[in-house]
N, C-alpha and C positions, 0 to 999 in steps of 0.2 A: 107144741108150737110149730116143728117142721110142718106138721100135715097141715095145719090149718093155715099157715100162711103160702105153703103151695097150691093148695087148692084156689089160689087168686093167681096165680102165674099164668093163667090164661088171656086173663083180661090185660097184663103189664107187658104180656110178649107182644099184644098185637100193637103195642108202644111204642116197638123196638126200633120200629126205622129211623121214628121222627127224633124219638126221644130218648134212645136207648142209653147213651152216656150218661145223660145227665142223670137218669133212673139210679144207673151203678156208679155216679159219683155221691149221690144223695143218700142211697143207702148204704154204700164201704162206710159212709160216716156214721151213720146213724150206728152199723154194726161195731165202729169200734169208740162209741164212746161211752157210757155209762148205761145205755139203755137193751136189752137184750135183746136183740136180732141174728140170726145166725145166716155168717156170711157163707153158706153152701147154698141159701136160696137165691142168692144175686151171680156169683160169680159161677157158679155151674151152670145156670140156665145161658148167664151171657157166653159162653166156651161154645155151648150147645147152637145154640143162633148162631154165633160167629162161625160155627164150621159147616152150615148151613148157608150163608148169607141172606139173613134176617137184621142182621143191624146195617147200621145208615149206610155206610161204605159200599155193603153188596160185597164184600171181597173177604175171603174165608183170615187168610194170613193177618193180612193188614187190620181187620175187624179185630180178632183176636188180641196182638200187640196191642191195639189202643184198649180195649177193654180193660186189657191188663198195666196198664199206665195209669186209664181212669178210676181204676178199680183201689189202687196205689195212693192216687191222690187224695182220695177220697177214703183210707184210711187214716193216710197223715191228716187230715184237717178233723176226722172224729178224735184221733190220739194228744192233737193238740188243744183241742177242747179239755179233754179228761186235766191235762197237763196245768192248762191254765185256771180251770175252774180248781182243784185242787190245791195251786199253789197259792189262789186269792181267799179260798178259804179256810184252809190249816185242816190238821188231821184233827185237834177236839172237835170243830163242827160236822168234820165228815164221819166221826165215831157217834157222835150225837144226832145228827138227821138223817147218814147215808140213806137213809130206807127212801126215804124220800125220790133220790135218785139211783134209786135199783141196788143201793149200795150196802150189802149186808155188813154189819161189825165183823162175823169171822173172815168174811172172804176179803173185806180189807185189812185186819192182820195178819193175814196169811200171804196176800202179797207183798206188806212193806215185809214182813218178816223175811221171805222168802227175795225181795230188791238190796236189803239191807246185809243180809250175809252175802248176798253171791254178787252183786255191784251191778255197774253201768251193765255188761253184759246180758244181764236177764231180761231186758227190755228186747233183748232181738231173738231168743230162746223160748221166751214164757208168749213170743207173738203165734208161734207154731202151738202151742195148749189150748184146748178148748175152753171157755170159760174164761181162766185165768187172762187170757191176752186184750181181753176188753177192760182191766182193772189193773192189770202194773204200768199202764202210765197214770196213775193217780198216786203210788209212792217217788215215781220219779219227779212230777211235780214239786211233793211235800219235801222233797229232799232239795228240790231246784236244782238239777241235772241241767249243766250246760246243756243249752239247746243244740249245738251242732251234734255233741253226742246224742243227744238225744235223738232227734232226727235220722241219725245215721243208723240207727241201732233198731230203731222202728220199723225204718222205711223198706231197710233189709230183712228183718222178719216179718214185716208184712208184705215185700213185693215175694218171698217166696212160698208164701200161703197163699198170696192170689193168684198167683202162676199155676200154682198144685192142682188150685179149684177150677179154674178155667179150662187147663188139658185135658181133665176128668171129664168136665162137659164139652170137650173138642173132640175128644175122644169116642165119646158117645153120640155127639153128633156124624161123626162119621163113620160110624157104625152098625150103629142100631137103626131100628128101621120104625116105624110108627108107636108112640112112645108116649102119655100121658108126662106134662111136668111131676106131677108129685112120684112116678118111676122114674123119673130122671133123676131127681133131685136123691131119692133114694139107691137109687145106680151106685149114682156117682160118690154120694158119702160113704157107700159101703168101699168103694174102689181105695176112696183116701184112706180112711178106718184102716184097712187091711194092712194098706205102708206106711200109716204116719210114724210107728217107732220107726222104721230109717231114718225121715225128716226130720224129727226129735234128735234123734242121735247124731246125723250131719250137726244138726247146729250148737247141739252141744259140745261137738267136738270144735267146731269154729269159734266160739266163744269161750275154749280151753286157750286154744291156741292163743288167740286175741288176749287172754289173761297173761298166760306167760308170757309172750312177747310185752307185753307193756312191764310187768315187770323187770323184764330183762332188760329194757330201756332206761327206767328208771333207775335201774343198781347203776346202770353203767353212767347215769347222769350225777347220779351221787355222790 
């Protein structure tokens, strides 16, 4: 699917000026709601433009930051979809037609299984996993996770996947010198590949922390 959907990155960059937000708010969502897109074809080529200045701004910094905001908000509004459509349907319907929306039986038990033992947390740890981060806001729905946590726990493991993918194509755009999209996009996923156990691991350590402190809270509330 990478190759094929880069090989159009030509035609979406010459976009960029008029339309480039709205491109990378429309697909952050698209990428994080039930339907399978992979967010290294948007947010890497937008880093790449942005350190260029190819998006609307003309301005390397400033382009970059809002990419990375829009790229944010437009996660949260795919995660809020998952969130909502799951919690107005119940898990029988989604174990009985997931297919329908992209949603296989094992990979929705393996999320709530995986939501239900390790809590609120995993929604901001499981947003850095490939695969996985487009599908556990569908048990936090079924569970009906306070939306503020919810939100918070999202937004945070998704503003720092989209920062990750953006530098990678910041990076490269300031670097590299004439460069086919589908070598960029390829670049640059090998670049994350390489660190994403750090990533992983920062956040699982942040979402350690965040466990014991609230328990530690809570003894002392008791």
């Amino acid at each position: 699917m990478l190759d094929q959907l880069a090989a159009h990155l030509d035609a979406v960059a010459a976009l960029a000026p008029l339309w480039g937000y709205a491109l990378i708010f429309f697909f952050m969502a698209v990428e994080s709601s039930f339907i399978p897109f992979p967010s290294e074809i948007v947010m890497i080529p937008a880093g790449f433009l942005a350190a260029r200045g190819e998006l609307t701004l003309r301005a390397p910094v400033p382009d970059l930051v809002l990419a990375c905001l829009v790229g944010l908000a437009g996660s949260l509004a795919g995660a809020f979809f998952n969130y909502w459509l799951s919690a107005k349907l119940g898990e029988p319907f989604l174990r009985k037609h997931g297919r329908w929306f992209f949603v296989k039986p094992e990979a929705l038990e393996r999320a709530c299984e995986v939501f239900n033992r390790y809590g609120a947390a995993t929604t901001f740890v499981c947003r850095l996993i490939p695969v996985i981060r487009q599908l556990i806001s569908i048990p936090a729905g079924l569970a009906k996770m306070p939306l503020g946590r919810f939100a918070f726990f999202t937004g945070l493991g998704a503003g720092i996947w989209t920062v990750v993918l953006a530098l990678a194509g910041y990076g490269l755009g300031r670097s590299a010198g004439d460069i086919t999209y589908q070598e960029l996009v390829h670049r640059g996923k090998a670049m994350i590949d390489a660190h994403l156990v750090w990533v992983i691991l920062g956040g699982a350590v942040c979402a350690a922390a965040y466990v014991a402190v609230s328990k530690l809270v809570m003894r002392r509330r008791g």
